[in-house]
VMD Tcl script that builds the backbone (N, CA, C; Angstrom):
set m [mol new atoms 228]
animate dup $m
set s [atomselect $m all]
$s set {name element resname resid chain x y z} {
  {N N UNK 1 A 44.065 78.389 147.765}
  {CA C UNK 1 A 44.694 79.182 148.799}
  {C C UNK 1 A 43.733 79.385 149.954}
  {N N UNK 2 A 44.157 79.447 151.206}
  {CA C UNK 2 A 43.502 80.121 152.215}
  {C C UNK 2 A 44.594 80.583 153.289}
  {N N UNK 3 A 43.355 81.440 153.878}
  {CA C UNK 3 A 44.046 82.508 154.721}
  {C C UNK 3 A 43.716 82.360 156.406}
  {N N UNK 4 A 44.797 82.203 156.970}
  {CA C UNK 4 A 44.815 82.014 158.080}
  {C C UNK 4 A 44.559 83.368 159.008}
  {N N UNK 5 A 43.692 84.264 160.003}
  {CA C UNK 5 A 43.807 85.527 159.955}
  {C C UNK 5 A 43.999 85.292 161.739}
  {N N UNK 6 A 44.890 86.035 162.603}
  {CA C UNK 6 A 45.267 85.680 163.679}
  {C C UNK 6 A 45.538 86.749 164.638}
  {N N UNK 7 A 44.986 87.055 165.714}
  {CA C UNK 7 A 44.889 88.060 166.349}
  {C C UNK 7 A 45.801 88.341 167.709}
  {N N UNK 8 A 47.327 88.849 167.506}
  {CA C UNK 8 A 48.461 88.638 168.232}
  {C C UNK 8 A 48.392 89.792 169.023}
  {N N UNK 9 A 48.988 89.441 170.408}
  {CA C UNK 9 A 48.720 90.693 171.284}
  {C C UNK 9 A 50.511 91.128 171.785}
  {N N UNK 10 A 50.763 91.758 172.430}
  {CA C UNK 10 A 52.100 91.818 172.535}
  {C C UNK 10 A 52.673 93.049 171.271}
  {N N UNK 11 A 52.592 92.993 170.309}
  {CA C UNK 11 A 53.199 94.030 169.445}
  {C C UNK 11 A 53.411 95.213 169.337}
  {N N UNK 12 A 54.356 95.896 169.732}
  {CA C UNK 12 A 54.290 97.111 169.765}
  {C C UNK 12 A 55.071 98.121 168.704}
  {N N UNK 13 A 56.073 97.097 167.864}
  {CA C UNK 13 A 56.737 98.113 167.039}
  {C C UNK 13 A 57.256 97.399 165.760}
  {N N UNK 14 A 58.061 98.186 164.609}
  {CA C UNK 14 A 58.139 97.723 163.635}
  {C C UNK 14 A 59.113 96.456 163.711}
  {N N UNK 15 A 59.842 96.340 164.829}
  {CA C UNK 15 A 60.848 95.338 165.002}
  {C C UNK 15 A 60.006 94.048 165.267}
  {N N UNK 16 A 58.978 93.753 166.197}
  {CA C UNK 16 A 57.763 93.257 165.971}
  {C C UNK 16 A 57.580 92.579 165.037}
  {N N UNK 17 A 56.615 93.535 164.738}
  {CA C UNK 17 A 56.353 93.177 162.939}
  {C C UNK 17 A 57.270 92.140 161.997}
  {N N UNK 18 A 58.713 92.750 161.916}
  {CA C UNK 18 A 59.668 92.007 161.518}
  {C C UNK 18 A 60.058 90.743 162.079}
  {N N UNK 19 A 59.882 90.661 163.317}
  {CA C UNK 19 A 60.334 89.192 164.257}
  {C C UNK 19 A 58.909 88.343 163.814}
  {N N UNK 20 A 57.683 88.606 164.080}
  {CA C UNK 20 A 56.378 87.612 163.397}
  {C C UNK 20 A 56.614 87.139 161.672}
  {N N UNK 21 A 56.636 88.211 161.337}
  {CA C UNK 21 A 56.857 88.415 159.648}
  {C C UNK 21 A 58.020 87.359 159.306}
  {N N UNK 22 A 58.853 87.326 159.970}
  {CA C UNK 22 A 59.837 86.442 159.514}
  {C C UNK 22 A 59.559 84.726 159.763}
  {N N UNK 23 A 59.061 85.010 161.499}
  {CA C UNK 23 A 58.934 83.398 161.994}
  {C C UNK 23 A 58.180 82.856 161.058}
  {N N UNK 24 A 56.724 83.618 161.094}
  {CA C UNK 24 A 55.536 82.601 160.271}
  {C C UNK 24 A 56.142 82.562 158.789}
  {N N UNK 25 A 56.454 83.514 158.064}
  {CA C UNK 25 A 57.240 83.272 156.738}
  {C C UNK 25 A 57.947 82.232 156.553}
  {N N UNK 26 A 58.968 81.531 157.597}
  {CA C UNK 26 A 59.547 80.550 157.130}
  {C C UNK 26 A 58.973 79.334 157.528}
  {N N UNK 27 A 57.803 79.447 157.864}
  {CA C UNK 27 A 56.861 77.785 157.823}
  {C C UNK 27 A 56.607 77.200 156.321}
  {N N UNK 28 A 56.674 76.255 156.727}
  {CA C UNK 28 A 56.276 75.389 154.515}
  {C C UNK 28 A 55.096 75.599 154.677}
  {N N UNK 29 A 54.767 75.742 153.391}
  {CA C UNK 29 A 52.968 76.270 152.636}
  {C C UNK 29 A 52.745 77.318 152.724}
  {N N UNK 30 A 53.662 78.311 153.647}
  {CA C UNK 30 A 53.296 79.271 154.128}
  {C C UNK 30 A 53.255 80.916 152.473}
  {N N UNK 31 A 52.516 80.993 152.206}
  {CA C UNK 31 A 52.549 82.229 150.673}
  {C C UNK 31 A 53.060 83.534 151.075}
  {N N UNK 32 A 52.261 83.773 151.810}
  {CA C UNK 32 A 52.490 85.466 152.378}
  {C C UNK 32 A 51.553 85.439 153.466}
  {N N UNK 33 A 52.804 86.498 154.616}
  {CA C UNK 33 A 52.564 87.155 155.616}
  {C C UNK 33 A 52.218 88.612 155.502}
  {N N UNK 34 A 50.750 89.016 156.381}
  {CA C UNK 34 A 50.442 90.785 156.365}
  {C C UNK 34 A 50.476 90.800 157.619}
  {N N UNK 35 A 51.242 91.603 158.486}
  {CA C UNK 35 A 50.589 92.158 159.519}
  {C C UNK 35 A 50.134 93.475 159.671}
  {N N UNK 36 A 49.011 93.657 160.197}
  {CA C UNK 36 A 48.755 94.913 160.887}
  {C C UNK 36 A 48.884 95.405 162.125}
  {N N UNK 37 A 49.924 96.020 162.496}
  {CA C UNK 37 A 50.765 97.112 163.761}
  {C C UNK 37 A 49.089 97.763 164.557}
  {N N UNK 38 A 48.837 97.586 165.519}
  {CA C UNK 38 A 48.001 98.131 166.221}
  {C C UNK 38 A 48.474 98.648 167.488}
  {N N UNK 39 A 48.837 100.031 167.706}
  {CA C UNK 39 A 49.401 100.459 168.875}
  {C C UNK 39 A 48.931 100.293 169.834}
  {N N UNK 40 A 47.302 99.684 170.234}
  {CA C UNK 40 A 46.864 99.216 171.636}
  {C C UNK 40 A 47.571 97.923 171.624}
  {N N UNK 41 A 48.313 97.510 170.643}
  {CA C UNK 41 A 48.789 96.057 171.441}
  {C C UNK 41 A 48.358 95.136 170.811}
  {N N UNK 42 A 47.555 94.886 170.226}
  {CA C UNK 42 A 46.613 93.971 169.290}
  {C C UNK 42 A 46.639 93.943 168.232}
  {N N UNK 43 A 47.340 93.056 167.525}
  {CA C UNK 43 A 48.007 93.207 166.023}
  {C C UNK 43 A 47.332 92.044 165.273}
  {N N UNK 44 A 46.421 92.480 164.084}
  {CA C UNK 44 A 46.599 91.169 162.743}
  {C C UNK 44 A 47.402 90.897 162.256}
  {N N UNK 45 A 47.598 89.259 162.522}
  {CA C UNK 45 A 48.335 88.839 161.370}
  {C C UNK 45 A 47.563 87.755 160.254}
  {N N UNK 46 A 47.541 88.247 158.694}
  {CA C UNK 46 A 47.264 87.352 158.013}
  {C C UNK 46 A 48.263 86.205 157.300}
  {N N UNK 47 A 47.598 85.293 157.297}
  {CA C UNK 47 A 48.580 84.105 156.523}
  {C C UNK 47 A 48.311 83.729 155.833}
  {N N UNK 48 A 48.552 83.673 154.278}
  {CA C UNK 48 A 47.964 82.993 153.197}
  {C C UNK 48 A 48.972 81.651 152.925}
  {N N UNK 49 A 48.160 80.431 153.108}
  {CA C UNK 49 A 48.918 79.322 152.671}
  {C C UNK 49 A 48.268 78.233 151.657}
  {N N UNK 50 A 48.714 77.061 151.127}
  {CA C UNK 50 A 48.725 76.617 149.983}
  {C C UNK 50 A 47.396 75.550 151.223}
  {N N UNK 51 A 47.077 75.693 152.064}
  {CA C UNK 51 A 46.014 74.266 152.503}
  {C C UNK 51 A 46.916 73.997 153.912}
  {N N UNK 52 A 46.025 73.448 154.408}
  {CA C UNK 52 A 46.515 71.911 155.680}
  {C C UNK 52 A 46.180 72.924 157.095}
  {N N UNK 53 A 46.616 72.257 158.615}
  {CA C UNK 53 A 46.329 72.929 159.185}
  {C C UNK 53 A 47.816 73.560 159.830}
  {N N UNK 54 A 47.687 74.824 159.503}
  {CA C UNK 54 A 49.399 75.740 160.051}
  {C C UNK 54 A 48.942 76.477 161.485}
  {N N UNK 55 A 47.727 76.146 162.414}
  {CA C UNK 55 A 47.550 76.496 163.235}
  {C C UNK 55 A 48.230 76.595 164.497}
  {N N UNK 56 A 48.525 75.273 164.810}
  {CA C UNK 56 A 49.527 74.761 165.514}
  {C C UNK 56 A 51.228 75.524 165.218}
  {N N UNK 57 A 51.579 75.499 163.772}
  {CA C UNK 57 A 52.614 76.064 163.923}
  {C C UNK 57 A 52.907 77.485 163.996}
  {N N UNK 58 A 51.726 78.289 163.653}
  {CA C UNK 58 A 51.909 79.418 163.341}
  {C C UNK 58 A 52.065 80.176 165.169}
  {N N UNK 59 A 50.823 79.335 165.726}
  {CA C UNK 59 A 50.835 79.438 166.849}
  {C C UNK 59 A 52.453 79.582 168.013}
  {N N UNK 60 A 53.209 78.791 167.666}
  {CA C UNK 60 A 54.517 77.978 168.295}
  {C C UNK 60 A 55.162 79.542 167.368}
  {N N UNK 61 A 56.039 79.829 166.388}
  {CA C UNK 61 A 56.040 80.513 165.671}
  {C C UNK 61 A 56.022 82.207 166.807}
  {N N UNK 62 A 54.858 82.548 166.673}
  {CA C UNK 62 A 54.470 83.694 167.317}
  {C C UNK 62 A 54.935 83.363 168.999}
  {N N UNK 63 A 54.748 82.256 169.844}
  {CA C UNK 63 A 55.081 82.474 170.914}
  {C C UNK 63 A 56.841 81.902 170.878}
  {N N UNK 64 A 57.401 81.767 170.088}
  {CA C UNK 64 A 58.552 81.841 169.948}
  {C C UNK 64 A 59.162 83.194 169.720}
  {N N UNK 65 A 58.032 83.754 169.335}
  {CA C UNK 65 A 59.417 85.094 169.548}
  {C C UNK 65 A 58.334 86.433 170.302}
  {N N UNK 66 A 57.774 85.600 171.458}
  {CA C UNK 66 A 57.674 86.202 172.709}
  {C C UNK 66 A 56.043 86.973 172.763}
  {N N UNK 67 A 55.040 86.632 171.774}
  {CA C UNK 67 A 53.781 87.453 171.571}
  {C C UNK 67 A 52.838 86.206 171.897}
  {N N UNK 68 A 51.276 86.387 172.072}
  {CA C UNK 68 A 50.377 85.714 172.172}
  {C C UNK 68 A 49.683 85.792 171.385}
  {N N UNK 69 A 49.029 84.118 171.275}
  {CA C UNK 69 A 47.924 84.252 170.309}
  {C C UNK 69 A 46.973 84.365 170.415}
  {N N UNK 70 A 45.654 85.594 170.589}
  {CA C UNK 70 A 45.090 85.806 171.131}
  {C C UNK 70 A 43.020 85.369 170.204}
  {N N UNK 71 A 43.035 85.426 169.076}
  {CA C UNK 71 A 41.815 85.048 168.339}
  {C C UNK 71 A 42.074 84.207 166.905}
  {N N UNK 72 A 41.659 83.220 166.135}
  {CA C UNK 72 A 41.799 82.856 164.829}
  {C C UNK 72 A 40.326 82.383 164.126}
  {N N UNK 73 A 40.896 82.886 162.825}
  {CA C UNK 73 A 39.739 82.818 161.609}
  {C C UNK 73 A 40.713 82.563 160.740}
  {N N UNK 74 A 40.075 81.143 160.133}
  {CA C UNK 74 A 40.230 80.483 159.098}
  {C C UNK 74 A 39.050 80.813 157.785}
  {N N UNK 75 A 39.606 81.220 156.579}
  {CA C UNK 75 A 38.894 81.670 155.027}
  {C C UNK 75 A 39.703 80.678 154.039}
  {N N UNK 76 A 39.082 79.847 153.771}
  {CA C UNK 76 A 38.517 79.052 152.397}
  {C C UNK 76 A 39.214 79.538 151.500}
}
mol reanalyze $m
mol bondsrecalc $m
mol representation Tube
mol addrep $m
């Protein structure tokens, strides 16, 4: 497993949350989505997936439903 950890700006509420949570969720490999709600605007999202690179999609994903991707860290 590894974890994709991704630093989205734009977020402001639980509906949010739910619109990321869902996009990146339905990528293949994808295990589990965490986000963390940060009311300045700046939200983690973690991604745990089975391998490969979901950068690109996770990326597409998040600016599909209107947020930026603003930092990423990849964990082994």
């Amino acid at each position: 497993m590894s974890t994709l950890v991704v630093e989205v700006s734009g977020m402001t509420c639980d509906h949010c949350v739910g619109s990321v949570s869902g996009a990146v969720g339905a990528l293949g490999g994808v295990e589990s989505v965490d986000v963390d709600l940060d009311p300045t605007g700046r939200s983690t999202v973690r991604v745990t997936h089975s391998g490969g690179d979901l950068l690109a999609d996770v990326a597409q994903a998040v600016a599909t439903e209107g947020y930026t991707l603003e930092a990423v860290t990849e964990n082994s």
